[in-house]
RORO-804268 format. One record per residue (C-alpha): residue in three letters; x, y, z; chain. Coordinates in steps of 0.05 Angstrom, whole numbers, padded with zeros to 5 digits. Layout:
 residu     xx     yy     zz chaine
    ALA      X      Y      Z      A
...
This chain:
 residu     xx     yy     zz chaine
    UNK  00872 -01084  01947      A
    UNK  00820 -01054  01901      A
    UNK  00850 -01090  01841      A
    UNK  00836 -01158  01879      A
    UNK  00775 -01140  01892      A
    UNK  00752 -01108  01826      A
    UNK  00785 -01185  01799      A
    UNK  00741 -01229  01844      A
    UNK  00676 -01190  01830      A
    UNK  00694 -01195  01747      A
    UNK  00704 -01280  01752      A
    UNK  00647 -01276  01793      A
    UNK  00600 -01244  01742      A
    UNK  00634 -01279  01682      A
    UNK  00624 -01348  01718      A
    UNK  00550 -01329  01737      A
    UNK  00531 -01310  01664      A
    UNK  00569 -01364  01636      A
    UNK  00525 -01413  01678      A
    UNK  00461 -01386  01661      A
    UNK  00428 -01413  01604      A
    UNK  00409 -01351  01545      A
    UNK  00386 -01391  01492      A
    UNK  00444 -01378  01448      A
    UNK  00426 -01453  01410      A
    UNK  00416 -01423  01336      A
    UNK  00486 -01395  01341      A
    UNK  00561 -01411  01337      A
    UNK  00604 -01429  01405      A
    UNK  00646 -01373  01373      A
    UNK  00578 -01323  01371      A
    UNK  00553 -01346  01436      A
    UNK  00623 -01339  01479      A
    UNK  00627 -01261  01445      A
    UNK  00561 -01251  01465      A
    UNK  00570 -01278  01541      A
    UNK  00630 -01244  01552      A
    UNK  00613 -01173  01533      A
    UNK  00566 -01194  01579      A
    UNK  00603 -01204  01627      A
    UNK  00642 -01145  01618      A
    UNK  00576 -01095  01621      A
    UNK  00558 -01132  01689      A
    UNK  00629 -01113  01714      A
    UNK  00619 -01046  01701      A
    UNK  00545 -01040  01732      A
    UNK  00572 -01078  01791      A
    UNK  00629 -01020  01809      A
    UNK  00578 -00968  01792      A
    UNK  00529 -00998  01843      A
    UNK  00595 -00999  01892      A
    UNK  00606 -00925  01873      A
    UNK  00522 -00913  01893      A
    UNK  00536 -00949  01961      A
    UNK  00597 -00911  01973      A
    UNK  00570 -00855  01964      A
    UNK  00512 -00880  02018      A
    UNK  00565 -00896  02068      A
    UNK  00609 -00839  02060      A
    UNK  00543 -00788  02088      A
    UNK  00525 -00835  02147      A
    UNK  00601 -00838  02159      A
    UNK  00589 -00757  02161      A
    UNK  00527 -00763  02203      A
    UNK  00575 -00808  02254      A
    UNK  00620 -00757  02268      A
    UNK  00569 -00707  02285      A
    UNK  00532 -00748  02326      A
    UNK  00593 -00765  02365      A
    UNK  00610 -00696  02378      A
    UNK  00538 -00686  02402      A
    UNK  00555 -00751  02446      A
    UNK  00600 -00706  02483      A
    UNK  00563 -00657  02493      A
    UNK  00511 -00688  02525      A
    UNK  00557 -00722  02566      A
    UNK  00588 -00654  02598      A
    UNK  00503 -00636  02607      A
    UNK  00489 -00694  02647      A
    UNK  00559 -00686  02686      A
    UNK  00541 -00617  02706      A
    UNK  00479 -00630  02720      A
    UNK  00506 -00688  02764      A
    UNK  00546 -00649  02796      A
    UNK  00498 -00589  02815      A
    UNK  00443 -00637  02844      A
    UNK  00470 -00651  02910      A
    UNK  00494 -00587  02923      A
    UNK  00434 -00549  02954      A
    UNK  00445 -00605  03014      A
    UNK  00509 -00567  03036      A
    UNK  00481 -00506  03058      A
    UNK  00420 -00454  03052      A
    UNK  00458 -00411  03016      A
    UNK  00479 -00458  02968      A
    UNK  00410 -00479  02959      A
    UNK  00389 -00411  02949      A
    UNK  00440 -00399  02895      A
    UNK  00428 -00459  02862      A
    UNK  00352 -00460  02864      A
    UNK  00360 -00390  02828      A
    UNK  00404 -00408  02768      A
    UNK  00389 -00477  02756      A
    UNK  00335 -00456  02706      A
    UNK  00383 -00430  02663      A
    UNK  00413 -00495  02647      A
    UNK  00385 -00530  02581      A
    UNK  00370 -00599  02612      A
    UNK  00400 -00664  02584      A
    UNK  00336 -00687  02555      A
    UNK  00321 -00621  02520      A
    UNK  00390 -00620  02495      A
    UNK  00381 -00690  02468      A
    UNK  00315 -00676  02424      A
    UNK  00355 -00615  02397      A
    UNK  00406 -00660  02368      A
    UNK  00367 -00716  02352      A
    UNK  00326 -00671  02313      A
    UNK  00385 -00643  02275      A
    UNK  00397 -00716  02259      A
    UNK  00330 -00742  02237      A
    UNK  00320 -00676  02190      A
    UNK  00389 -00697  02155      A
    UNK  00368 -00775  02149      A
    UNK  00307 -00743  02114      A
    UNK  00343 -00710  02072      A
    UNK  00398 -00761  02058      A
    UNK  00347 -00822  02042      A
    UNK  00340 -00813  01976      A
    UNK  00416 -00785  01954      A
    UNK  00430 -00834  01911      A
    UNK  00350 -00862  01901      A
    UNK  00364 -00839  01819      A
    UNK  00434 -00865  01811      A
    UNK  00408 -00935  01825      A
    UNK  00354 -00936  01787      A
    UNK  00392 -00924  01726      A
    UNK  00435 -00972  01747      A
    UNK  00396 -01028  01755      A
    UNK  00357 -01014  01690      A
    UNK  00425 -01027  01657      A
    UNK  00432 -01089  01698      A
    UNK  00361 -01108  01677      A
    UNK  00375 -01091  01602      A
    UNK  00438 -01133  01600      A
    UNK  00405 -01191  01637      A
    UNK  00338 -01192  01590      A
    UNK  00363 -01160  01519      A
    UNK  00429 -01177  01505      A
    UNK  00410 -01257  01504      A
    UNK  00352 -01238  01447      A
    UNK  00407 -01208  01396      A
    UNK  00427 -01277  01380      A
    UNK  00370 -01281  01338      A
    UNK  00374 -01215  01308      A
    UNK  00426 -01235  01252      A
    UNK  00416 -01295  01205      A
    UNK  00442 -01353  01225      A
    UNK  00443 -01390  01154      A
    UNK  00479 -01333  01124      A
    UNK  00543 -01369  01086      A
    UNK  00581 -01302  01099      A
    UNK  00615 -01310  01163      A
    UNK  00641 -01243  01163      A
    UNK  00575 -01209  01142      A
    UNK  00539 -01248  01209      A
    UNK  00596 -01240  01248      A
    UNK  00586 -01160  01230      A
    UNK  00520 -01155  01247      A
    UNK  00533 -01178  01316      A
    UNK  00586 -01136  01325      A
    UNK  00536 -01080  01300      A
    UNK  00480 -01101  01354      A
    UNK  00534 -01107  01406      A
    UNK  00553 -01032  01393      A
    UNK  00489 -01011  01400      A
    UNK  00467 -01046  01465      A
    UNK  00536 -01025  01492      A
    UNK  00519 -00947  01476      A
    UNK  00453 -00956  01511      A
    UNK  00486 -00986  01570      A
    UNK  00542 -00935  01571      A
    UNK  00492 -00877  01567      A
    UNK  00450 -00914  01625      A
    UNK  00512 -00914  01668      A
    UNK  00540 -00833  01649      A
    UNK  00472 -00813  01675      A
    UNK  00483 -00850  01736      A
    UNK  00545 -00820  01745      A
    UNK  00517 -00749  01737      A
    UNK  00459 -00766  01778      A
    UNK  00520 -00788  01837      A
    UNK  00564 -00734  01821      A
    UNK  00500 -00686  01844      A
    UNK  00480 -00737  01906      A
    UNK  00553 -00713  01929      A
    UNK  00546 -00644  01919      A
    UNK  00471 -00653  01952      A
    UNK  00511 -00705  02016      A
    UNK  00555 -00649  02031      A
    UNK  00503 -00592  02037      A
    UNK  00456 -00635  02075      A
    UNK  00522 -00651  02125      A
    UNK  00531 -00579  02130      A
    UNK  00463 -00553  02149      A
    UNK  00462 -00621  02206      A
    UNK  00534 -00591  02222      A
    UNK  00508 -00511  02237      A
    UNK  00437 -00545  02267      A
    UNK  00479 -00582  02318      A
    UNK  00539 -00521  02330      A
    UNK  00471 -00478  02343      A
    UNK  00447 -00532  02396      A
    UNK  00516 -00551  02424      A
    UNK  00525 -00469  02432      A
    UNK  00467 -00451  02468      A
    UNK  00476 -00518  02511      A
    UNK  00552 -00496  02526      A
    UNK  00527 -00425  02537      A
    UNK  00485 -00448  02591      A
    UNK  00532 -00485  02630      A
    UNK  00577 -00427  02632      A
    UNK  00528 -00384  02648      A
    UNK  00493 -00417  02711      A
    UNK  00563 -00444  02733      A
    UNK  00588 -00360  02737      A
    UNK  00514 -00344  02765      A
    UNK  00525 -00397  02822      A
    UNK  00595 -00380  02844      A
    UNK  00576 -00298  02838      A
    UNK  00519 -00317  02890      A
    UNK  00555 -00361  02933      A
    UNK  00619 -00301  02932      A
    UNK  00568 -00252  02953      A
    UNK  00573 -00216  02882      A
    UNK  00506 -00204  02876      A
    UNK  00500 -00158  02939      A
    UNK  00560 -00127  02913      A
    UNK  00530 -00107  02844      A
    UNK  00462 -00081  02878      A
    UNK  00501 -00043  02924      A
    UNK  00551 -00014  02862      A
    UNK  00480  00001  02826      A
    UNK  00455  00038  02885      A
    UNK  00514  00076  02894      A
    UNK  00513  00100  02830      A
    UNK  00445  00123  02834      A
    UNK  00457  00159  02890      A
């Protein structure tokens, strides 16, 4: 599948560039189809290496998906507790009593959710600008290749009756505008290779924000669920009578 795809974007760049008119007039067809089609062949490569840059883009809100859909759940067992708890104080005094007492303990669903979406907004922060570098460097080389490359058919002499010496000197300017274009790209492959390293530590700290939310949410489910059913089982007389016992 990739192949096909890396094929349709390569005729699409060749056909673009060899639509466009460069200028190429004081030159041979042979001169201006080498110079169109390396061309060509640069634009290929910028065009993956912008793909690369928005993969890498996609791959840390793909991250940022999966944490926000285990905070989804989360949530979701808040507001079903808290659902569930509501009505209860209408059975009886007592359970109104022991309800009244421990519902405080409960992080609500609304606290809960500006916990999370905090954890998320920090990491977006963070994550805006991964790959801000990569594509800069990457569109200069797009930019250089557009602009520059076209001008080198003026660089060599034209009336030169030494085919091979012209031909030479293109080949020359070629190598050096390729270099510069290569180099362009390598730094833009550094500059991703760090927005990687940078995606997956700024995943990780949005990972131990939310566990530390999602804990002390879970925490206090357990915890006023227990308190409840200890004051509804009489436990809590028990315990002050234990503790007075022991006094004693």
């Amino acid at each position: 599948m990739a192949s096909f795809i890396q094929f349709f974007i390569a005729a699409a760049v060749l056909t673009t560039v060899l639509g466009q008119n460069y200028n190429y007039n004081k030159v041979s067809n042979g001169t201006q189809d080498y110079l169109k089609i390396v061309q060509a062949e640069l634009l290929y490569k910028i065009n993956l290496a912008e793909m690369e840059n928005n993969a890498v883009d996609v791959r840390f809100l793909d991250r940022l998906a999966v944490i926000e859909l285990q905070q989804k759940q989360i949530l979701n067992e808040t507001q079903q507790f808290n659902q569930t708890i509501i009505p209860l104080p209408a059975l009886s005094l007592t359970w109104k009593y022991c309800v009244q007492k421990y519902d405080s303990q409960l992080v609500k669903h609304q606290i809960a959710k500006d916990q999370f979406n905090a954890c998320n907004v920090k990491a977006q922060q963070a994550g805006a600008q991964l790959t801000y570098k990569a594509r800069l460097l990457t569109e200069k080389a797009r930019g250089y290749v557009l602009r520059t490359l076209p001008s080198y058919a003026n660089e060599c002499p034209v009336n030169d009756k030494n085919q091979t010496r012209v031909e030479q000197c293109y080949i020359n300017y070629v190598s050096m505008f390729t270099q510069y274009v290569q180099d362009n790209l390598d730094k833009a492959q550094a500059s991703r290779d760090q927005s990687i390293f940078d995606m997956n530590s700024i995943a990780l700290s949005a990972v131990q924000c939310s566990f530390r939310t999602e804990k002390v949410v879970l925490d206090s489910i357990s915890l006023t669920a227990k308190n409840i059913n200890d004051c509804l089982n009489g436990q809590e007389k028990l315990n002050v009578f234990r503790n007075a016992k022991a006094l004693n």
